[in-house]
C-alpha positions in Angstrom: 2.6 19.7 -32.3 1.3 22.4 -30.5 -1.5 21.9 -28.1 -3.4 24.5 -26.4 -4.7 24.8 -22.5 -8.0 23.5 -23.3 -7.0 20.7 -25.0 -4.3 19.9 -22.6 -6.9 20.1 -19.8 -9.2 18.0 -21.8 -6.3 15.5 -22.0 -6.0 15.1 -18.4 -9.3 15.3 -17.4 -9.7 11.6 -19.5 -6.8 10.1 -17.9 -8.1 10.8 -14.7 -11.4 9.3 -15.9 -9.8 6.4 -17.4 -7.6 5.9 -13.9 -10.8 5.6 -11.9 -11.8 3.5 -14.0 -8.9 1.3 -14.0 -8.5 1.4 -9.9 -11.3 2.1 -8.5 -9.7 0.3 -5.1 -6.7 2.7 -5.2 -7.1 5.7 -2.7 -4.3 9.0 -2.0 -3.8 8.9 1.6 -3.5 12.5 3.4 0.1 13.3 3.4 0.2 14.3 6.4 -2.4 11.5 8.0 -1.5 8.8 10.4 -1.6 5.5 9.3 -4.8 4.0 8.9 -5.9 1.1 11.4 -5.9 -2.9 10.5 -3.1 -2.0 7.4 -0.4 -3.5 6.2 1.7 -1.1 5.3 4.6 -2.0 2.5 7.4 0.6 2.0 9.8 0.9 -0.4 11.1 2.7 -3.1 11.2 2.5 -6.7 15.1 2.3 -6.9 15.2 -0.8 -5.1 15.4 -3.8 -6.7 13.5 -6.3 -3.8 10.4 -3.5 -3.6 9.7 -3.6 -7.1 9.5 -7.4 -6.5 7.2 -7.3 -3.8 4.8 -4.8 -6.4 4.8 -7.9 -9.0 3.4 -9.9 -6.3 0.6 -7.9 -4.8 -1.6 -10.8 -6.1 -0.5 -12.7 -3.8 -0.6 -10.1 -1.2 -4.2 -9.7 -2.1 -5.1 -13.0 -1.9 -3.3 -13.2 2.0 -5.0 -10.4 3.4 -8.7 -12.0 2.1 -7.4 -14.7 4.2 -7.4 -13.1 7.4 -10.2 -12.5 9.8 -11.2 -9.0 11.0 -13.2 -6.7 11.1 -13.0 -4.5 9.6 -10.8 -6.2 6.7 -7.1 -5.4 6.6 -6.6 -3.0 4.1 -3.1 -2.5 2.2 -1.3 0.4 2.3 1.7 1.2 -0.4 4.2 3.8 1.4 6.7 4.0 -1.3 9.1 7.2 -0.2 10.4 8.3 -3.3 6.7 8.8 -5.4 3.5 7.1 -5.5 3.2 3.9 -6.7 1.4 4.1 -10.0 -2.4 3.0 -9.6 -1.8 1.6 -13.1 0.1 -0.8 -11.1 -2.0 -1.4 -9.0 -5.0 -1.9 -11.4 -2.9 -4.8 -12.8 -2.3 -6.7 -9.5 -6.4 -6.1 -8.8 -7.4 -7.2 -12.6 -7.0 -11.3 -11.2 -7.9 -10.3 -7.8 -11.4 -11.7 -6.5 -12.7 -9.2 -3.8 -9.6 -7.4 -2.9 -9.0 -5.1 -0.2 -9.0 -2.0 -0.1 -6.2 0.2 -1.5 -4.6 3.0 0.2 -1.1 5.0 -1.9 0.1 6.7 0.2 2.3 10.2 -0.5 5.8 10.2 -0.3 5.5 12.9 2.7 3.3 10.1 4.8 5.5 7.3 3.6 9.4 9.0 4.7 7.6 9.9 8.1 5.9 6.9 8.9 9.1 4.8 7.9 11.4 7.2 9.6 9.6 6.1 12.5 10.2 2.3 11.9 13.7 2.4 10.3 15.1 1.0 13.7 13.5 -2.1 13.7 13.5 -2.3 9.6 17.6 -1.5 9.0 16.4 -0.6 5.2 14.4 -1.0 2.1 11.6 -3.1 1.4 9.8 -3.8 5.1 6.4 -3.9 5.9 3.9 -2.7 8.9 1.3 -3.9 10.3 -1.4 -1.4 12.2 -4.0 -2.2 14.3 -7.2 -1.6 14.9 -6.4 2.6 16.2 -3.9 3.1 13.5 -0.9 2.3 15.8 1.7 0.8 14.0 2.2 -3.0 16.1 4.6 -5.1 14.4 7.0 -4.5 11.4 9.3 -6.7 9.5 12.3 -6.3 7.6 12.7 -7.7 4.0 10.0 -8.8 1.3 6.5 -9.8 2.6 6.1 -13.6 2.5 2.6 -15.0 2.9 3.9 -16.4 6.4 5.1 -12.6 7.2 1.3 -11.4 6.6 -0.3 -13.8 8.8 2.5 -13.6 11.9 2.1 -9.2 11.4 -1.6 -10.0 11.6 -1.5 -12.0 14.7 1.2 -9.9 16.4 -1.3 -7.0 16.2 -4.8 -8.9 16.7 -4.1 -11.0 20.0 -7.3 -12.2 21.8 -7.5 -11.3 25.2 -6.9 -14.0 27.2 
């Protein structure tokens, strides 16, 4: 079969229109941005086993971060340093998801050099960030995200003065 620019062009064009529609959440970060502020942040890669996990249970995810207070709401940022995480993916976590938060996929360029920053606290693939309210990354944790590991990041990084 032989297709021709235009219709090529016209090929992508809908998928694009049918991804928006599918994710509206899902946002490219800047690759070369800093990380945004009140974020968890979950790297890994697609080659490893326990990250691909924690992308099954972004429902769950979800629902934690509605649970925490802020403002403005923690957003969730996927920082997968191998390639994007597919916002088909992420369409499917959002499709039971009652008022998620926002979204952010971050490039592979942001991901390696925000985790290359973190890697001696981390010692490896999956582990998760948490940023607060400038950006600054405040806490991270090795290993899977638990619903516990959400709401200890959280507090690490929003402390009342006292």
């Amino acid at each position: 079969m032989v297709q021709t620019a235009t219709s090529i062009r016209t090929c992508l064009a809908r998928s694009l229109a049918a991804l928006v529609l599918l994710c509206p959440h899902a946002l490219l970060a800047d690759p070369v941005a800093a990380p945004p502020p009140n974020a968890l942040i979950l790297f890994g890669a697609h080659w490893c086993a326990p990250c691909t996990g924690e992308l099954r249970d972004l429902g769950t995810i979800f629902v934690r971060l509605g649970l925490l207070t802020g403002d403005p709401k923690p957003q969730l940022v996927l920082a997968w340093i191998d390639r994007p995480v597919a916002p088909s993916t992420v369409a499917r976590a959002l499709a039971t998801a009652h008022d998620p938060p926002r979204v952010v996929i971050a490039a592979p360029a942001a991901a390696s050099a925000w985790a290359e920053a973190q890697m001696a606290d981390a010692h490896g693939l999956p582990f998760a960030a948490m940023t607060d309210r400038t950006g600054t990354i405040c806490a991270v944790r090795a290993g899977a995200v638990q619903a516990a590991t959400i709401a200890d990041l959280w507090a690490n990084c929003h402390r009342q003065p006292e």
